[in-house]
N, C-alpha and C positions, 0 to 999 in steps of 0.2 A: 311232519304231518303224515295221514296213513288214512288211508280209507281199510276197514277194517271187513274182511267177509269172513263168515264162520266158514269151517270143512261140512258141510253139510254132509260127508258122506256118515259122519256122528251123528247125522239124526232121522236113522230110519223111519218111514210112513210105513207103518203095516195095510193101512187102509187104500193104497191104492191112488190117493186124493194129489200125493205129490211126486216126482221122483227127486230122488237126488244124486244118480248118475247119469242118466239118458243121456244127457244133453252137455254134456261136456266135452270138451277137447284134449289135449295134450295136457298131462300131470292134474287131471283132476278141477282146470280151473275152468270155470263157465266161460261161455262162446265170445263173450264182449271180453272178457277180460284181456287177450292180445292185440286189441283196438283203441283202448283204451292205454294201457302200460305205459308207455312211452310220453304221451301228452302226459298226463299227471306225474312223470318223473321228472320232464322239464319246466314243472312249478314244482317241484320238491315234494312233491305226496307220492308217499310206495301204496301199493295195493300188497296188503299182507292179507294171505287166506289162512285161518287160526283154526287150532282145535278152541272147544266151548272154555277152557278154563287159562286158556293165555288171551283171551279176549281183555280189553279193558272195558270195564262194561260201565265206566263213567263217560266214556264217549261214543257217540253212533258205531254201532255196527250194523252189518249185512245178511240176513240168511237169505240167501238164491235158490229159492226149488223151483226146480221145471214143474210145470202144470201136466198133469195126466188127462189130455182132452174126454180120453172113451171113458174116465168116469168120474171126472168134476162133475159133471151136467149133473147127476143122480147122485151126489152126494145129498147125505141132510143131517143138519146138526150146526156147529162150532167149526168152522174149518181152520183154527187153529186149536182146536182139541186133540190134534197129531201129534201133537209136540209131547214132550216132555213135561215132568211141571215148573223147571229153570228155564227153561227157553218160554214157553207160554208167560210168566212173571215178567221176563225180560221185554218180551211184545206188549205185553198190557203197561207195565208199570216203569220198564226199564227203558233205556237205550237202544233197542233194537226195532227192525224194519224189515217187515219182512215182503222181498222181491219176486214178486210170483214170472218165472221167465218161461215165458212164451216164443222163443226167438226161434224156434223152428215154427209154428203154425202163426195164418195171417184170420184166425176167424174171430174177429177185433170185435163186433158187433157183438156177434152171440155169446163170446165170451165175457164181456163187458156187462153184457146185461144181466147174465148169468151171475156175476160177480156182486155186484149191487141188491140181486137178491139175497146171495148168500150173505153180506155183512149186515141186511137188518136181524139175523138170528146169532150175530157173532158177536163176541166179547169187544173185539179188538176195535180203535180206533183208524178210520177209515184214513184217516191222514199217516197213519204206518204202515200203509199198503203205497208196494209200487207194483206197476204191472207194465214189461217189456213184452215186446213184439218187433215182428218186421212185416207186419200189415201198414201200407204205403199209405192209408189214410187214417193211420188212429189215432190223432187229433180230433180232426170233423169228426170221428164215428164217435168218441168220446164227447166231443161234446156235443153232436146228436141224443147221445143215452142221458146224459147231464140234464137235456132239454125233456124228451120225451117220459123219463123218470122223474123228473121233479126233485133232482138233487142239492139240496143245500150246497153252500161252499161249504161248512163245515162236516160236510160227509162226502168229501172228494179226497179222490184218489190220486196220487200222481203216477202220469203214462209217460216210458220211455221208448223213443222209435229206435232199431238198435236193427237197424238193416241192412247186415254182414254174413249173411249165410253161405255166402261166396267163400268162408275162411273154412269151410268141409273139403273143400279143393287145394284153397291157398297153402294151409301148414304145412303139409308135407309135399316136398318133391316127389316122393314116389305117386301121390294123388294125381298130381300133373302128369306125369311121366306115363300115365295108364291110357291119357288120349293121345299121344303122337301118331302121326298116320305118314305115308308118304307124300300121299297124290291125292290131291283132293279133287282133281278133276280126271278119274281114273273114263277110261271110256267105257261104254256100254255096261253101264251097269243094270243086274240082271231085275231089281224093280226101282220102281222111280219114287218112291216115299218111308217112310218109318211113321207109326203110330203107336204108341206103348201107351196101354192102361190095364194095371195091375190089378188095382184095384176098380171095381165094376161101377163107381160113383153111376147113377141118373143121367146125366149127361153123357156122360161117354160111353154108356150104352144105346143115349139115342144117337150120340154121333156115328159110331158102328155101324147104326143099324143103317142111315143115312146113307153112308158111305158102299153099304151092302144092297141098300133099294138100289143104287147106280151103277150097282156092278162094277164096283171098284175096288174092293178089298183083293180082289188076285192081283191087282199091281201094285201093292204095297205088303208092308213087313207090318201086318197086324197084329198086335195080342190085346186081350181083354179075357178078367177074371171072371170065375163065376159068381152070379148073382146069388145063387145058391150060398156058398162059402162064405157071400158078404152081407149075405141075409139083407139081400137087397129086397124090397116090397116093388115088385115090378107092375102092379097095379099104378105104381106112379108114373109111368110109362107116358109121355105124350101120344096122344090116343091120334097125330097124325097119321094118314092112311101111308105114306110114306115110310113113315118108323114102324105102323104096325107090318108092314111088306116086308121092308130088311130086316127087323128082327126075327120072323116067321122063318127067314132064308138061313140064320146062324143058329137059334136057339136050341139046336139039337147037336151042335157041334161043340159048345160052348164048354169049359174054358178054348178061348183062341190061343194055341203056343207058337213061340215062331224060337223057342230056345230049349235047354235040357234043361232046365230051372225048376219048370213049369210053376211061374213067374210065384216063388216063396220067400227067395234066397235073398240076403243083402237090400236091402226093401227101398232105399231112399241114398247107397251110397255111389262111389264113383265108379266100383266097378259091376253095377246090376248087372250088363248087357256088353259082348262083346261088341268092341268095333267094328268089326266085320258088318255090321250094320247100318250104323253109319258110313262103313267105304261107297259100300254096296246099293246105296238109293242114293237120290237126290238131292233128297229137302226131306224136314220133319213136319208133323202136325201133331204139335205141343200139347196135351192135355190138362189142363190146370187143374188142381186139386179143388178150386171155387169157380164158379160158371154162372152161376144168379142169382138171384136176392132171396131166393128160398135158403140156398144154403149158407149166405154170410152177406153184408154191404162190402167187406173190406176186398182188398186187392192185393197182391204181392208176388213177388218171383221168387221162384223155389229152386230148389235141388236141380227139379226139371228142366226148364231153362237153361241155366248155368251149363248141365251136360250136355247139351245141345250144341251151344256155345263154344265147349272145350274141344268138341267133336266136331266143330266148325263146319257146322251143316245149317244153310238155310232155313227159317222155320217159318210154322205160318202157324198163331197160338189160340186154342180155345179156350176162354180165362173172361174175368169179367171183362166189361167194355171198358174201354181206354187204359187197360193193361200194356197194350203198345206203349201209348204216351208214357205211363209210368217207367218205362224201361228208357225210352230218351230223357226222359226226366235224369236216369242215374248213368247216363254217358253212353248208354248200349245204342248200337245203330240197326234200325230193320231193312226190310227188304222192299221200300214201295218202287223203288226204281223197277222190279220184276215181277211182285209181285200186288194183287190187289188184294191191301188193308182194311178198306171198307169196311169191313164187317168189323171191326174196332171198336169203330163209335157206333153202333147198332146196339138200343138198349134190349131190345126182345133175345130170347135164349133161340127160340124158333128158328127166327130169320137169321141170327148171327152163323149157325149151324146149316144153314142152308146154303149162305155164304158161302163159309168155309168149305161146302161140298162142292159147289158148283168151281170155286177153283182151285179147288183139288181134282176136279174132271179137268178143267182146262191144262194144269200143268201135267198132268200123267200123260196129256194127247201131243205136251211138246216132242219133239222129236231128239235122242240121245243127244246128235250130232248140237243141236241149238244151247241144248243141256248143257254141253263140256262149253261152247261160248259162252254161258249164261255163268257157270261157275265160275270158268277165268275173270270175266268183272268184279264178281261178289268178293275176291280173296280179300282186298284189302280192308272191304268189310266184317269179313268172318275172324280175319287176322285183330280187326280190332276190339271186336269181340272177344275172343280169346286173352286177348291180351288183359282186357280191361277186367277178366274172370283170374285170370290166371296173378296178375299182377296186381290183385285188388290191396288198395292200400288204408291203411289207418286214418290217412286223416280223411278220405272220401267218406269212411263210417262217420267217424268223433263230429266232424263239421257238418255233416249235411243230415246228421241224425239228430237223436234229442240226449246221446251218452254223458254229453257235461252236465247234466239234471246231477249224475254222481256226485258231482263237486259240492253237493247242499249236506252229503252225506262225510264229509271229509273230520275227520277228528283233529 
């Protein structure tokens, strides 16, 4: 038996709508596919990735394109009009399914509903759409859209949870090898935090600017892009008198750099950002790609996290609420023994932000000396942390995701 996936890199999108290399790993194969391998060989199904004309197209096959988030939303039309017209026959009429893989972004919501619009102008049957992610809730989000859309069962799609993004570290040795440090409780290090945000997202402009009413941005390793560059609408700005202070206090300074990058380079991999950053501060304050219901319901851990993780540095995370929980949910352990989470389960964007400022004042005011005690505790948390990134294993995916959905697709 064989579950069968085309070479998608045979079926260029000129329009932008799909990619078909982004998002892959070693030898061309998509990101679940080393998660999955092994479980399916110990039922006797190979995963063969085929060119179009060694397919057997009397039984199910696969085509895997990554989704192009900046310009799905604005597509209009067929969104299997990309194809060819052998592949487009085979999704209408044939054997094929085609998997829209999302497995680097978690905007489950937006894209869902996105998705739904697009198949009432599409050819193709809604039951030959699968759509992958590692958004932590896209069950309930799906069947939130199912509800608030008014979805037949017969115009349902099937969602797989495929929540391994940890495997951008895992595959290669040299990935891992990029964070070894010696001393993670090096003394007197010269500022007490890390904050990275590249990109200038709303949020992490107000948090900035938050962190800059308090007069706390000199004791921390800050960057933050230009809004300009991200054609950010800063009129969306939370008009607190707070954020309107600190922002007033950077925005002549802006882009923030704290590297020679000036934050372009390597956008989302293992090695953005020297270590020396991580040696050199205490703790992080995580910025999440998703912060509130404006920009998505879902939730999920990213690249970001994970390097935190590798670099075995305390974090304290701006991300949706109960983002924490999610992360215990998948074995990771936080920091409430030192630090205060609180702000987790806080549904306002405001106060969660406030939160996070206020002990982010608290711990800048720790004193080194308490610092080097406060790490020594943490290691065999940071350790397990690392370990549980570094060590990320298959069946932690295949079992506790939705990747045996695959096995419906098995010839």
């Amino acid at each position: 038996m064989e579950l069968q996936i085309l070479n998608s890199y045979l079926t260029p999108d000129s329009t932008g709508l799909f990619s078909t290399n982004q998002y892959s790993t070693i030898d061309s194969k998509p990101l679940w596919y080393n998660f999955i391998v092994r479980h399916l060989g110990e039922i006797d199904v190979d995963i063969n990735i085929l060119p179009y004309e060694d397919l057997n197209k009397n039984k199910p096959w696969i085509l895997d394109v990554a989704v192009q988030g900046w310009t799905w939303y604005d597509f209009k039309g067929d969104i299997i009009a990309v194809f060819n017209d052998s592949i487009r026959d085979d999704l209408l009429n044939g054997s094929a399914y085609l998997l829209l893989n999302h497995e680097w972004e978690s905007h489950t919501y937006k894209f869902l509903i996105s998705l739904y619009e697009k198949l009432k102008d599409s050819s193709i049957d809604p039951k030959k759409i699968i759509y992958m992610c590692h958004g932590a809730d896209l069950e309930s989000l799906h069947n939130e859209v199912i509800k608030e859309c008014n979805i037949p069962i017969d115009r349902r799609i099937t969602t797989i949870f495929s929540p391994h993004l940890a495997c951008v570290f895992h595959q290669t040795k040299t990935k891992l090898d990029f964070f070894k440090r010696n001393d993670i409780t090096v003394v007197n290090k010269p500022k007490k935090y890390l904050f990275l945000n590249r990109q200038p997202h709303i949020h992490r402009i107000e948090m900035t600017s938050l962190l800059s009413h308090y007069d706390l941005l000199e004791q921390g390793y800050v960057s933050l892009g230009h809004p300009r560059d991200a054609r950010i609408d800063l009129t969306a700005l939370n008009k607190d008198p707070r954020i309107v202070d600190g922002f007033s206090k950077i925005k002549n300074n802006l882009p923030l750099l704290i590297d020679t990058t000036e934050l372009k380079s390597d956008l989302s991999m293992y090695n953005s950002l020297s270590m020396d950053y991580y040696v050199n501060s205490y703790f992080s304050l995580v910025s999440a790609t998703i912060a509130s219901d404006t920009q998505d319901r879902s939730r999920a851990v990213t690249e970001k996290e994970f390097k935190t993780m590798l670099a075995q540095h305390p974090f304290l995370l701006l991300g949706r609420p109960y983002t924490l929980r999610h992360l215990k949910d998948m074995g990771f352990m936080t920091f409430d023994k030192w630090f205060d989470e609180a702000y987790d389960e806080e549904p306002d964007l405001l106060t969660r932000m406030t939160m996070l400022t206020m002990e982010v004042k608290r711990l800048v005011n720790i004193p080194n000396a308490k610092w080097e005690k406060m790490l020594s505790e943490m290691i065999p948390i940071l350790r397990h942390n690392y370990n549980r990134v570094a060590k990320y294993s298959s069946e932690r995916c295949y079992f506790t995701g939705d990747l045996k959905k695959l096995l419906y697709y098995v010839a």
